[in-house]
Backbone as a printed PyTorch tensor [residue, N CA C, xyz], in Angstrom:
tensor([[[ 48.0230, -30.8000,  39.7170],
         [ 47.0390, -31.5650,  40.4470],
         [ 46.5920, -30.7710,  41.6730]],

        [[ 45.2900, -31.0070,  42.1220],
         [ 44.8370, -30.0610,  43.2480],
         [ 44.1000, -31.4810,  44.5050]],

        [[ 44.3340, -30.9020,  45.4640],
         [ 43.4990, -31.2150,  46.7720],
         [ 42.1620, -30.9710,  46.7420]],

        [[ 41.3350, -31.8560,  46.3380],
         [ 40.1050, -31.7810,  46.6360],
         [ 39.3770, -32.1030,  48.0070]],

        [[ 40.0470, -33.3330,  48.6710],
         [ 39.7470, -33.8760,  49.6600],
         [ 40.7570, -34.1880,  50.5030]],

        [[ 40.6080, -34.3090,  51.8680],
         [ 41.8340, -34.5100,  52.8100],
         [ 41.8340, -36.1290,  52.9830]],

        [[ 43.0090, -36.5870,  53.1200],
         [ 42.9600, -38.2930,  53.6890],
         [ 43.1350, -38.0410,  55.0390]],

        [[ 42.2420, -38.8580,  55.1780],
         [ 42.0250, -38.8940,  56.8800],
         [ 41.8980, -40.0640,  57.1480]],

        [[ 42.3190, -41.2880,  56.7960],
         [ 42.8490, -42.4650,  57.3150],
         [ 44.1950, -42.5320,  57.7090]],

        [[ 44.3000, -43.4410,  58.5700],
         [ 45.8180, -43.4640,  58.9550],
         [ 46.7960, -44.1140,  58.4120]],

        [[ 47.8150, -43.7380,  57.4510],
         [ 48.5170, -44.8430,  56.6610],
         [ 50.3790, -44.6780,  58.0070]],

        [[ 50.5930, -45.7060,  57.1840],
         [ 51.8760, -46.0210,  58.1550],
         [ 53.3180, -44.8440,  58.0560]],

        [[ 53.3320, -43.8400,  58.8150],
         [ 54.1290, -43.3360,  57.8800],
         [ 55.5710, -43.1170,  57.7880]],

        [[ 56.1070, -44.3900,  58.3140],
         [ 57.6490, -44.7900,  58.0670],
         [ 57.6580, -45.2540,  56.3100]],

        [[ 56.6650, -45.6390,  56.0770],
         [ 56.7290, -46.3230,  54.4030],
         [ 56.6260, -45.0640,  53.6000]],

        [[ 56.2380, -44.1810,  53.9190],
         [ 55.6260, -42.9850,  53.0460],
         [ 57.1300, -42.0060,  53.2230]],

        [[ 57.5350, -41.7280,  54.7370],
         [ 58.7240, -40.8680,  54.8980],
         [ 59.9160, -40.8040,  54.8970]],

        [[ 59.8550, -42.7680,  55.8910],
         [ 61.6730, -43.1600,  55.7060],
         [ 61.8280, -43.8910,  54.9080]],

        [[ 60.7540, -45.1520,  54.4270],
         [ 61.5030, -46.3330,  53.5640],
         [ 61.6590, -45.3490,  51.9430]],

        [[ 61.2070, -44.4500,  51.1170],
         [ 61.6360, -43.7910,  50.4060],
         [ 63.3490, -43.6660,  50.2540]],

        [[ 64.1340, -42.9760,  51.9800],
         [ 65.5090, -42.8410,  51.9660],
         [ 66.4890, -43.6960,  51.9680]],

        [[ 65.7060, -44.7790,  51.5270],
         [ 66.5010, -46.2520,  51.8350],
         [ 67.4580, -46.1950,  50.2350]],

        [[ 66.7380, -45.4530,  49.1600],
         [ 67.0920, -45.3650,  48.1620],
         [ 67.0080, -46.5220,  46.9830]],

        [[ 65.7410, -46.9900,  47.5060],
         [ 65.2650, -48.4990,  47.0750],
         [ 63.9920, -48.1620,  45.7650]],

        [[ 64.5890, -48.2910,  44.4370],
         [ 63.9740, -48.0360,  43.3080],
         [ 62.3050, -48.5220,  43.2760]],

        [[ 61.3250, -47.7340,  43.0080],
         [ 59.9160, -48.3670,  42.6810],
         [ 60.1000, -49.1100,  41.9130]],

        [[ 58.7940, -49.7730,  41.3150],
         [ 58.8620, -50.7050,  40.1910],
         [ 59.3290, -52.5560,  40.5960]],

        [[ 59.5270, -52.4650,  41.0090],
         [ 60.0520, -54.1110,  41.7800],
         [ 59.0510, -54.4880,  42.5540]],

        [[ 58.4600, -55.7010,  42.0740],
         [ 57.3320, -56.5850,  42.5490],
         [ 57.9460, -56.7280,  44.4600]],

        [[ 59.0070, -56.6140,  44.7390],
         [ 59.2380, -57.1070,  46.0640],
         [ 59.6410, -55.8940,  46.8180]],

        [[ 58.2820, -55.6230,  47.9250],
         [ 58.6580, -54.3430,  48.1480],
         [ 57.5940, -54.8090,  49.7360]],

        [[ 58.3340, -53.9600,  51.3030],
         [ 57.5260, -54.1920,  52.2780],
         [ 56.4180, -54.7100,  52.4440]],

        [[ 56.0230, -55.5790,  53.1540],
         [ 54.4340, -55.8670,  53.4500],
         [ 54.0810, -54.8680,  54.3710]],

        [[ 55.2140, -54.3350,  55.4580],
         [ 55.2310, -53.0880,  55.7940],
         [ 56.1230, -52.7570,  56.4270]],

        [[ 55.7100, -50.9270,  57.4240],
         [ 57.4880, -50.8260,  57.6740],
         [ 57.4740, -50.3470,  59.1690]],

        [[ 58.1490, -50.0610,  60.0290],
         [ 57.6680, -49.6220,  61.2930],
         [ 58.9950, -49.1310,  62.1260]],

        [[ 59.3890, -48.0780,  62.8650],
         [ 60.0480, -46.9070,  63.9730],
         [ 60.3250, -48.2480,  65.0450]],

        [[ 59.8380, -49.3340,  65.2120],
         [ 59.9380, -49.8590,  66.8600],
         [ 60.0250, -51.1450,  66.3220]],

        [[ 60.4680, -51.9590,  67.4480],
         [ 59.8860, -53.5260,  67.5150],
         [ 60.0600, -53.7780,  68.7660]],

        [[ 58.8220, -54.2190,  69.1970],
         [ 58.6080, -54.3950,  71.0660],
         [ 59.4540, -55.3620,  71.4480]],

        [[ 60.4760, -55.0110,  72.2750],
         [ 61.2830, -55.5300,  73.4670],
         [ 62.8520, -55.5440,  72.4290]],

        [[ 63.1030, -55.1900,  71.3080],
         [ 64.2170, -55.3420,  70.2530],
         [ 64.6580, -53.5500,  70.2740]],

        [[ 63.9190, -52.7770,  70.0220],
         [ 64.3930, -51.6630,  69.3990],
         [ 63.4720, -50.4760,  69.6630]],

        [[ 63.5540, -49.2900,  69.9360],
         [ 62.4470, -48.2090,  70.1900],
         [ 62.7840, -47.2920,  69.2790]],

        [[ 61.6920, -46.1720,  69.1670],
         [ 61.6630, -45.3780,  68.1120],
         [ 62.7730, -44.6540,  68.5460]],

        [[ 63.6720, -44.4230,  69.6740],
         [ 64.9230, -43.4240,  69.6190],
         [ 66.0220, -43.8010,  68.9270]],

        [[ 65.8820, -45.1540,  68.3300],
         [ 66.9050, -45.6620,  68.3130],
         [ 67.2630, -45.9070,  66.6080]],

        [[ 66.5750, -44.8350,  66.3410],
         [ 66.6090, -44.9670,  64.8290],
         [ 66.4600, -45.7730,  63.7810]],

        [[ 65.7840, -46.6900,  63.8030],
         [ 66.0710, -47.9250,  63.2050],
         [ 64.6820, -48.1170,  61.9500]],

        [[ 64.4920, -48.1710,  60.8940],
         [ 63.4970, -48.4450,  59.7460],
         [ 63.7430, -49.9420,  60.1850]],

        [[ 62.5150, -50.4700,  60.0700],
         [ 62.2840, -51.9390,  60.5360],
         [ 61.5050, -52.4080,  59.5820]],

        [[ 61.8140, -53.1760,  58.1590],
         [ 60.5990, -53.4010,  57.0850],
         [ 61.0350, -55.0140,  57.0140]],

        [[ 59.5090, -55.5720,  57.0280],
         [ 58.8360, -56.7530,  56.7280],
         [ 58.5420, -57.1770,  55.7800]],

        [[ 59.1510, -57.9210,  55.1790],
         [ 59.1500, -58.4530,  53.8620],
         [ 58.4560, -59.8000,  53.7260]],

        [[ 57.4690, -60.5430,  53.2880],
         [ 57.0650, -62.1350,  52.8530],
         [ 57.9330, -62.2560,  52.0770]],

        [[ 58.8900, -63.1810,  52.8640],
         [ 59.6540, -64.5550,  52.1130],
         [ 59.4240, -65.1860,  51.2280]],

        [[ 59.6660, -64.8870,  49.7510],
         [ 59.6110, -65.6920,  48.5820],
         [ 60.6380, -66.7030,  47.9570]],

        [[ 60.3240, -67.3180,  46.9630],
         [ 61.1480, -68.3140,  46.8530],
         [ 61.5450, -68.3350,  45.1480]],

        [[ 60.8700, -67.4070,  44.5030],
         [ 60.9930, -67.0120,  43.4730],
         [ 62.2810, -66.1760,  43.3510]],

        [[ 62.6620, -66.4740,  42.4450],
         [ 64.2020, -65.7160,  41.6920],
         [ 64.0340, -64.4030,  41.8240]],

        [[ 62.9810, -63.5090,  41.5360],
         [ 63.3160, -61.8210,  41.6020],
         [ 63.0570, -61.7680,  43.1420]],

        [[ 62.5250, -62.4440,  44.0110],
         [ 62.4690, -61.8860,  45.4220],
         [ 64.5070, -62.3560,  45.8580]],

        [[ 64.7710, -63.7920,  45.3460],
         [ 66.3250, -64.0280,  45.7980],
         [ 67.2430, -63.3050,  45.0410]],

        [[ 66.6610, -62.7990,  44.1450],
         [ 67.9040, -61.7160,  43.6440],
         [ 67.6980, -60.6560,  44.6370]],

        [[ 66.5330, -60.1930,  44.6680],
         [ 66.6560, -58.4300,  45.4250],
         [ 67.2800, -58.5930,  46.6190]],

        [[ 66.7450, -59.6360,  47.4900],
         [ 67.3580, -59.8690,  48.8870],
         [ 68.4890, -59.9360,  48.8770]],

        [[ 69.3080, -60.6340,  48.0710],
         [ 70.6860, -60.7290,  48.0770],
         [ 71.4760, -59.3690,  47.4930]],

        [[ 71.2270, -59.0910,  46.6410],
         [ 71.8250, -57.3290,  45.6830],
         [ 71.1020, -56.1790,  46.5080]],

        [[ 70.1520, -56.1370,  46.8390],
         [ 69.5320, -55.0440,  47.1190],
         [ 69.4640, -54.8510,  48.6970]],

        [[ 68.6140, -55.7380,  49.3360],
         [ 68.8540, -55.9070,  51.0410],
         [ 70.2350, -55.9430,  51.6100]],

        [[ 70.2750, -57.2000,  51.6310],
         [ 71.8590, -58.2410,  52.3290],
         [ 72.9820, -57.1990,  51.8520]],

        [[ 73.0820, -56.4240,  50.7210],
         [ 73.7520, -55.3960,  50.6540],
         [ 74.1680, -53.9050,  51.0870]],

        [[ 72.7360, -53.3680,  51.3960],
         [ 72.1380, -52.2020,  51.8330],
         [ 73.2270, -51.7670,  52.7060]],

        [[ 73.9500, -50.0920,  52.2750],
         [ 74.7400, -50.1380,  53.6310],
         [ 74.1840, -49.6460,  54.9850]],

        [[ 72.6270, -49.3280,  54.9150],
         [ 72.2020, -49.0170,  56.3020],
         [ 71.7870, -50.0530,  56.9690]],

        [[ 71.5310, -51.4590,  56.4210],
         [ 71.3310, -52.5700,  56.6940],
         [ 72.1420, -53.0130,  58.3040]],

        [[ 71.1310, -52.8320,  59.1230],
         [ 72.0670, -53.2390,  60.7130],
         [ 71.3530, -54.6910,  61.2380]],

        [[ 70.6340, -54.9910,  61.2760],
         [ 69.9140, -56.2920,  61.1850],
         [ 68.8350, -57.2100,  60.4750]],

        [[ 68.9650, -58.5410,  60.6000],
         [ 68.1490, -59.7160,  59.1290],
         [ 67.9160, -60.2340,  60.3590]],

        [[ 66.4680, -60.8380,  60.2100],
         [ 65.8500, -62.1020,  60.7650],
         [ 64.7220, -62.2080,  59.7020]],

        [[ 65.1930, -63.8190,  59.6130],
         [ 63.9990, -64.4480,  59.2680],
         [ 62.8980, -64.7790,  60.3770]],

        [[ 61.9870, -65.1890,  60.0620],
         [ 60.9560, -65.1580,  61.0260],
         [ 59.5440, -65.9020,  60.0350]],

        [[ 59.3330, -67.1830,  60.6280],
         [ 58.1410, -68.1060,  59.8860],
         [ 57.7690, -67.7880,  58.7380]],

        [[ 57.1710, -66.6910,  58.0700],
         [ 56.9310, -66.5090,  56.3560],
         [ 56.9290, -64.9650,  56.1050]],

        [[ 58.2360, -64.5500,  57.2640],
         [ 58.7860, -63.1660,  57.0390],
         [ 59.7100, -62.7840,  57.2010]],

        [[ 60.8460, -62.0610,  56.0430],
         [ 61.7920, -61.4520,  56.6650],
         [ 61.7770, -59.8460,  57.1220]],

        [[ 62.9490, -59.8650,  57.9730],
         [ 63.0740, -59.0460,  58.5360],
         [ 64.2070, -57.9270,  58.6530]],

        [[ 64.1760, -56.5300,  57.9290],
         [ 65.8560, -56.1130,  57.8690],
         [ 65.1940, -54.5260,  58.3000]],

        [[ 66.6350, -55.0940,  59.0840],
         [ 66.4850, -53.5130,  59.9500],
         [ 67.4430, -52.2950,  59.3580]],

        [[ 67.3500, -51.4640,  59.2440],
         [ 68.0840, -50.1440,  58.7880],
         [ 67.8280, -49.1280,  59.5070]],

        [[ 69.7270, -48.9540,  59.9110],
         [ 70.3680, -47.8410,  60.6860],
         [ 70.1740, -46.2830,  60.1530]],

        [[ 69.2570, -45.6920,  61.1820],
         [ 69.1330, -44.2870,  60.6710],
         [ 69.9920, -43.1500,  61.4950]],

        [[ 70.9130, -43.8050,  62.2870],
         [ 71.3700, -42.9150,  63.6020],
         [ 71.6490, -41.4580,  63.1230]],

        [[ 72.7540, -41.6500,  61.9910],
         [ 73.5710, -40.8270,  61.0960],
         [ 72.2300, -39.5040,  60.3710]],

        [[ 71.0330, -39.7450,  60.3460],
         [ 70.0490, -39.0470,  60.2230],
         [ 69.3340, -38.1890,  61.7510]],

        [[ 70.1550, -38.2060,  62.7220],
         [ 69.2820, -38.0310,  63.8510],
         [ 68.3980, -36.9130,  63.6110]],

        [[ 68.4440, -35.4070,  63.0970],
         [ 67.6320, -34.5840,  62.8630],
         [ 66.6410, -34.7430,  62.0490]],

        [[ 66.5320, -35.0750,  60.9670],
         [ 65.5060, -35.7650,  60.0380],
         [ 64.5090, -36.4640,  60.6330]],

        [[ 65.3360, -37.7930,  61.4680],
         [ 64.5320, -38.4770,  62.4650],
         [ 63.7550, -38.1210,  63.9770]],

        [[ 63.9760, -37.3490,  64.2710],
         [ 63.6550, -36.8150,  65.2360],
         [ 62.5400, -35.7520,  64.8100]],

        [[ 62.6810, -35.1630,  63.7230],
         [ 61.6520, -34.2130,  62.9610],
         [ 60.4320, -35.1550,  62.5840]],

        [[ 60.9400, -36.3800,  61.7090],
         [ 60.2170, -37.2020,  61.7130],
         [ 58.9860, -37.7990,  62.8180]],

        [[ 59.4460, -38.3360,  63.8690],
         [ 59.0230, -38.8210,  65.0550],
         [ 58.0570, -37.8310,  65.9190]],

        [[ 58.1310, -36.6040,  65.8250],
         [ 57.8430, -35.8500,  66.2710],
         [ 56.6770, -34.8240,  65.3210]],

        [[ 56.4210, -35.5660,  64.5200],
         [ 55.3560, -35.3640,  63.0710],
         [ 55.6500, -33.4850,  62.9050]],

        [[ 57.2690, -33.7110,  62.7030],
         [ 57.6210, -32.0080,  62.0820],
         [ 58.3910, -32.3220,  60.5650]],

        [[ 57.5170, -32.7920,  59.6750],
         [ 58.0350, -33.5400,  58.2430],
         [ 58.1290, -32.1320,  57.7970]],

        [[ 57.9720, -31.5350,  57.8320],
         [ 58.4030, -29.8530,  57.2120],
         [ 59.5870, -29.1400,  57.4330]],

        [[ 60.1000, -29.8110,  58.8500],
         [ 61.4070, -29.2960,  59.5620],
         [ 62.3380, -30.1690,  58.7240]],

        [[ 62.7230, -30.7500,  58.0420],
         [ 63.4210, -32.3750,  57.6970],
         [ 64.0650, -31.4070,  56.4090]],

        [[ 65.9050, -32.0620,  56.4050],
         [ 66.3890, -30.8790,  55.7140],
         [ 65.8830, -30.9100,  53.7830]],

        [[ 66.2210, -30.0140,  53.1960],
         [ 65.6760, -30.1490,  52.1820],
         [ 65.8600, -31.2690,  51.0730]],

        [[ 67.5540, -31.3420,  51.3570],
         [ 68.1150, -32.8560,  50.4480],
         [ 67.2930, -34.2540,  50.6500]],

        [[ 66.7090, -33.8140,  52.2620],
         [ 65.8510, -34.9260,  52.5830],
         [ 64.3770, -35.3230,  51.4460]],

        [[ 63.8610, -33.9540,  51.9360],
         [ 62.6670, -33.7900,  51.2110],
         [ 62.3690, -34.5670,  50.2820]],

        [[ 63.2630, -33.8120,  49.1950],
         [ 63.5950, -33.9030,  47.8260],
         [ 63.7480, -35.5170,  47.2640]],

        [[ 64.4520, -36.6520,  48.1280],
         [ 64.8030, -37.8640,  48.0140],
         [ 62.9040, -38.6340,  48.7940]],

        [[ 62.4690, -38.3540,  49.3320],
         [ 61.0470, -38.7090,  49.5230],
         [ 60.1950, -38.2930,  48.2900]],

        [[ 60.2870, -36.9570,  48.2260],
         [ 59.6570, -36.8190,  46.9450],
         [ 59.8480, -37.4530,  45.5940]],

        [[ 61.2090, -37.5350,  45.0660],
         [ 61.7330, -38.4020,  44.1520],
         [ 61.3290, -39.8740,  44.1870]],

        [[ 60.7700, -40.1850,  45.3320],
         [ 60.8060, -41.8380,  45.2880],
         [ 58.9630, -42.1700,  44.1070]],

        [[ 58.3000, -41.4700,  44.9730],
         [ 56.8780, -40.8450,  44.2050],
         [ 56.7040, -40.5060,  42.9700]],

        [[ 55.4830, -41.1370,  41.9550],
         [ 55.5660, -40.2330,  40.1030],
         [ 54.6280, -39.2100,  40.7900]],

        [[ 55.8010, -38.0250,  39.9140],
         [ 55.3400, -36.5960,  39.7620],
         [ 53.6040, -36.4240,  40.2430]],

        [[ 53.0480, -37.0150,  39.4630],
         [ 51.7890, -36.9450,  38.8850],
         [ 50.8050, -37.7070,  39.4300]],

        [[ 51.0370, -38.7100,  40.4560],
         [ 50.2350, -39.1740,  41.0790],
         [ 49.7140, -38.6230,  42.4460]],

        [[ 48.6180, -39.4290,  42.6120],
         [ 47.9550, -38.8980,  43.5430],
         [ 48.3980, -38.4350,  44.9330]],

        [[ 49.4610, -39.4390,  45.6120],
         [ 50.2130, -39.8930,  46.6100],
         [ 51.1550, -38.5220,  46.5350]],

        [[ 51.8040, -38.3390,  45.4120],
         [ 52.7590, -37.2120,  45.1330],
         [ 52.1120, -36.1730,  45.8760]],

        [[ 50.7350, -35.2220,  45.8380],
         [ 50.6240, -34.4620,  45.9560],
         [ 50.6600, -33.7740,  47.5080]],

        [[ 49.4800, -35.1820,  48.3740],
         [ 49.5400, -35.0980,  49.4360],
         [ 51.0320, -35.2570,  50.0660]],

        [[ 51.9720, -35.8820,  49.9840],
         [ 53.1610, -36.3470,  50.6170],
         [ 53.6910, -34.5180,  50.5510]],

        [[ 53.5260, -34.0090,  48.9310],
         [ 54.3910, -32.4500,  48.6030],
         [ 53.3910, -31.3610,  50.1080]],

        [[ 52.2200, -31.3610,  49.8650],
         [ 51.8520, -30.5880,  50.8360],
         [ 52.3160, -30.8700,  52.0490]],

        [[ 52.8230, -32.1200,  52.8010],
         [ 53.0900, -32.6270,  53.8190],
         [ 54.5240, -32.1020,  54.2200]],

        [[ 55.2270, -32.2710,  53.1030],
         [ 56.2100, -31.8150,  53.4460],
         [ 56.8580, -30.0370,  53.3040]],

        [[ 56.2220, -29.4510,  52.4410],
         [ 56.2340, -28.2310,  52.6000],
         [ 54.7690, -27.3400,  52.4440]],

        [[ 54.2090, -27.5560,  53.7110],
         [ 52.8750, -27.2930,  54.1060],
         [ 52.5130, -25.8110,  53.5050]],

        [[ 53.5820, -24.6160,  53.7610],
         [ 53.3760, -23.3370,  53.2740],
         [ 52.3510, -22.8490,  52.0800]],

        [[ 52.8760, -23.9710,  51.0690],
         [ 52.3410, -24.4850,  49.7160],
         [ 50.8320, -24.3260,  50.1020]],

        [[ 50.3790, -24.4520,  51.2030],
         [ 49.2210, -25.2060,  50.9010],
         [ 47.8080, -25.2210,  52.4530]],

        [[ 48.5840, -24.1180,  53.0550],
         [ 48.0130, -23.9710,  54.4180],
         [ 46.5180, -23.0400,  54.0730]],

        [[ 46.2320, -22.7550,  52.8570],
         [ 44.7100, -22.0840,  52.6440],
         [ 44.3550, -22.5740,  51.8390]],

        [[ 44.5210, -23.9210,  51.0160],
         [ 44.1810, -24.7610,  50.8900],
         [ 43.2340, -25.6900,  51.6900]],

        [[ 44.1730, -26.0420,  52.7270],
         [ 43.8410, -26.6760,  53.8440],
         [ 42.4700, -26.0810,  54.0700]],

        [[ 42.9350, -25.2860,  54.8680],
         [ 41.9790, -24.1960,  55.4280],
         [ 40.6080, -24.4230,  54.8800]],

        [[ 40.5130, -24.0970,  53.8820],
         [ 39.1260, -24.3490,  52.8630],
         [ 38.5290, -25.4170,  53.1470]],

        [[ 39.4990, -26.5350,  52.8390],
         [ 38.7220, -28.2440,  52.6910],
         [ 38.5220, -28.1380,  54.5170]],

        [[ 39.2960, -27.3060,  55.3170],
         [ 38.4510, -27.9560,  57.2330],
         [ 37.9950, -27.0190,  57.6670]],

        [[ 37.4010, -25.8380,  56.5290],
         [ 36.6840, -24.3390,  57.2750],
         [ 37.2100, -24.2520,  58.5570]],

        [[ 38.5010, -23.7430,  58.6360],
         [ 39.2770, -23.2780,  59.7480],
         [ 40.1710, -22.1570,  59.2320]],

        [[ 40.5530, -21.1460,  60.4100],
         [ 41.3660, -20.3490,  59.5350],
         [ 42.4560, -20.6120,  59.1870]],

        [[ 42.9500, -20.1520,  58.0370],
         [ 44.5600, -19.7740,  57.4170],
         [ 45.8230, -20.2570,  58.5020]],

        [[ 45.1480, -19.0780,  59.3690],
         [ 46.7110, -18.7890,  60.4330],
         [ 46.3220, -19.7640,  61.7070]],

        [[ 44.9850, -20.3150,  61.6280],
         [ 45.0980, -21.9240,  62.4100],
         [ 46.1550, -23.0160,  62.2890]],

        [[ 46.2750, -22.9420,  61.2860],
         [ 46.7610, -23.9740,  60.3260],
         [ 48.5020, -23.4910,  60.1600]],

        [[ 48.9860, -22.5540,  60.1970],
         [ 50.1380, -21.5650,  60.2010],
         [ 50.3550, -22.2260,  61.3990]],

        [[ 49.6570, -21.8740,  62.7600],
         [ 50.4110, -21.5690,  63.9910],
         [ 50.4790, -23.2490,  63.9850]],

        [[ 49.9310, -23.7600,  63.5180],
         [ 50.0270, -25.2360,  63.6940],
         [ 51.2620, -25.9510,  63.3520]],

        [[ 51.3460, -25.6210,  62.1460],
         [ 52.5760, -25.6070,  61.1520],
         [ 52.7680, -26.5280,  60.2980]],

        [[ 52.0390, -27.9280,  60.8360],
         [ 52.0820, -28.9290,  59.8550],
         [ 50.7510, -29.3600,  59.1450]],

        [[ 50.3220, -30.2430,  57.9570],
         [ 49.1750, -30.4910,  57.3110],
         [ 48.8300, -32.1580,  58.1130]],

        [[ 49.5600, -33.2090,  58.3460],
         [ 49.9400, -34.1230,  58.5580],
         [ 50.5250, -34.9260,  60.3590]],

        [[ 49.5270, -35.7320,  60.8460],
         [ 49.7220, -36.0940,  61.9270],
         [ 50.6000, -36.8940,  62.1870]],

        [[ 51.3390, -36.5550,  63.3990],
         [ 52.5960, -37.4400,  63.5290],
         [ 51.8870, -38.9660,  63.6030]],

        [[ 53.5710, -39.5970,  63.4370],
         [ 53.2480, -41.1500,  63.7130],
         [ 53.1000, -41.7390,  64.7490]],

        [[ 51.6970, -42.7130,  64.7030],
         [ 51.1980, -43.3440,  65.7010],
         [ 52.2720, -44.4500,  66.1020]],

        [[ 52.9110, -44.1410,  67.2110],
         [ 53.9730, -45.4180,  67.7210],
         [ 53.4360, -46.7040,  68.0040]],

        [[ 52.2360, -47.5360,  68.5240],
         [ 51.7050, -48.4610,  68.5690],
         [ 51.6340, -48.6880,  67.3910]],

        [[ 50.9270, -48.5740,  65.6480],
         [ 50.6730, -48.7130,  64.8090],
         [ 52.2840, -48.8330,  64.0460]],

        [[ 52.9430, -48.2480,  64.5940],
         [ 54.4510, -48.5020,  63.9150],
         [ 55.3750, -49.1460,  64.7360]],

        [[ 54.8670, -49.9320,  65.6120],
         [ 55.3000, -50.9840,  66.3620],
         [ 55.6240, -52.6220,  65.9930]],

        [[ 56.2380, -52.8910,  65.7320],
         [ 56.5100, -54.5560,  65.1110],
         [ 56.3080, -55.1380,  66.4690]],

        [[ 55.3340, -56.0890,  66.6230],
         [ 55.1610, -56.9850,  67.6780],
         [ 55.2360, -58.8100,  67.8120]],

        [[ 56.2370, -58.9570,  66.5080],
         [ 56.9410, -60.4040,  66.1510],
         [ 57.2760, -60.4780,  67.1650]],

        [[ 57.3030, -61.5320,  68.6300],
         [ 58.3640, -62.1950,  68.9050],
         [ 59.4680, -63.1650,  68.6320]],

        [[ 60.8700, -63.1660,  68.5510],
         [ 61.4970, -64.1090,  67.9640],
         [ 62.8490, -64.6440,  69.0540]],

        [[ 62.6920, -65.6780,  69.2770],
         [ 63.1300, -66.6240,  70.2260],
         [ 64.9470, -65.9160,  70.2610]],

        [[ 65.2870, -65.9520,  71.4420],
         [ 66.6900, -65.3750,  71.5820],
         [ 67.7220, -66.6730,  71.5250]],

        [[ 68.3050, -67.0580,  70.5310],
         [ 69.3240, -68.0040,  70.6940],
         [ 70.3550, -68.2070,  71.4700]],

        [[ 70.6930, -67.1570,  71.7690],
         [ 71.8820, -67.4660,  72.4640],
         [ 71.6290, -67.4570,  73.9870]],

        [[ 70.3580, -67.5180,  74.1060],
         [ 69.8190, -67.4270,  75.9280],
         [ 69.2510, -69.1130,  75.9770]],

        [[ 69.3450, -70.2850,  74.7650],
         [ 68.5150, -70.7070,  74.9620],
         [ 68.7530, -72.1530,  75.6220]],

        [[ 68.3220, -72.8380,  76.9200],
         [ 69.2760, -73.9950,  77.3360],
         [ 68.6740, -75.1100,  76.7880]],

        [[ 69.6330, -75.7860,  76.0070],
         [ 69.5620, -77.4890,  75.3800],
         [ 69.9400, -78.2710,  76.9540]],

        [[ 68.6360, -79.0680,  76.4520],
         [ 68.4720, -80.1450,  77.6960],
         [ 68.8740, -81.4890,  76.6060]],

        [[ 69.6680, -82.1010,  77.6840],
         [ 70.2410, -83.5740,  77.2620],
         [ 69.6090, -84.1380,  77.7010]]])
């Protein structure tokens, strides 16, 4: 498959880079509404944390996955429900270099076992596959580039990556959810 055209919209790209390492099989109707590095006043992007939003179903394959697949997860560090969403957070600490490569839109620096498990999550052959492969090992593909943004070669070299880091506002969860244990019952 070849690059004809560059995407130049902004997609989210914790769903594209980290929720892949979650090791969470395609094919299953119940999959993020989306995924996000932060959640304002809960958690910041240093803190490693995949934060994916799920709509609450009530159907049997969404209560099976949640229960076998989520509620199980061993990176699984926090669940909230939340009005007609859940919410499970996953611990990336144990990744700090990956993540930090990540965050810092150096998806090329990210070790190779990494790679390889992003790429795997993707069919070979689709479209998504190709851009994500150039993204992550840009070398592949830096006069390529070049061509589709009439810029030079070694522009694009000294640059080093194909792919703009992640926008932290846009990968920001901005749910508020009421703190229980702060909260005073009036008699």
């Amino acid at each position: 498959m070849v690059i004809n055209t560059l995407y130049v919209k902004y997609f989210q790209k914790s769903k594209i880079f980290l929720y892949p390492l979650l090791g969470i099989k395609r094919g299953s109707s119940v999959v993020p509404t989306e995924t996000y590095i932060s959640w304002e006043g809960k958690y910041s992007p240093e803190d490693a944390k995949l934060i994916c939003a799920y709509s609450t179903r009530e159907d049997s394959e969404y209560k099976i996955f949640e229960a076998n697949i989520l509620l199980k997860h061993n990176r699984l560090h926090d669940y909230t429900i939340f009005d007609t969403q859940s919410i499970f957070v996953f611990d990336f600490s144990d990744m700090k270099d990956d993540w930090n490569n990540f965050i810092n839109g150096k998806y090329s620096k990210m070790k190779q076992s990494t790679k390889t498990k992003i790429l795997d999550f993707f069919e070979r052959y689709s479209g998504n596959y190709i851009y994500i492969s150039s993204y992550l090992h840009p070398e592949n593909w830096f006069e390529r580039y070049a061509e589709l943004l009439a810029v030079e070669k070694s522009f694009l070299e000294d640059v080093g990556e194909l792919c703009n880091i992640p926008d932290l506002e846009k990968e920001n969860l901005l749910i508020q959810v009421a703190d229980l244990e702060n909260i005073t019952i009036l008699n």
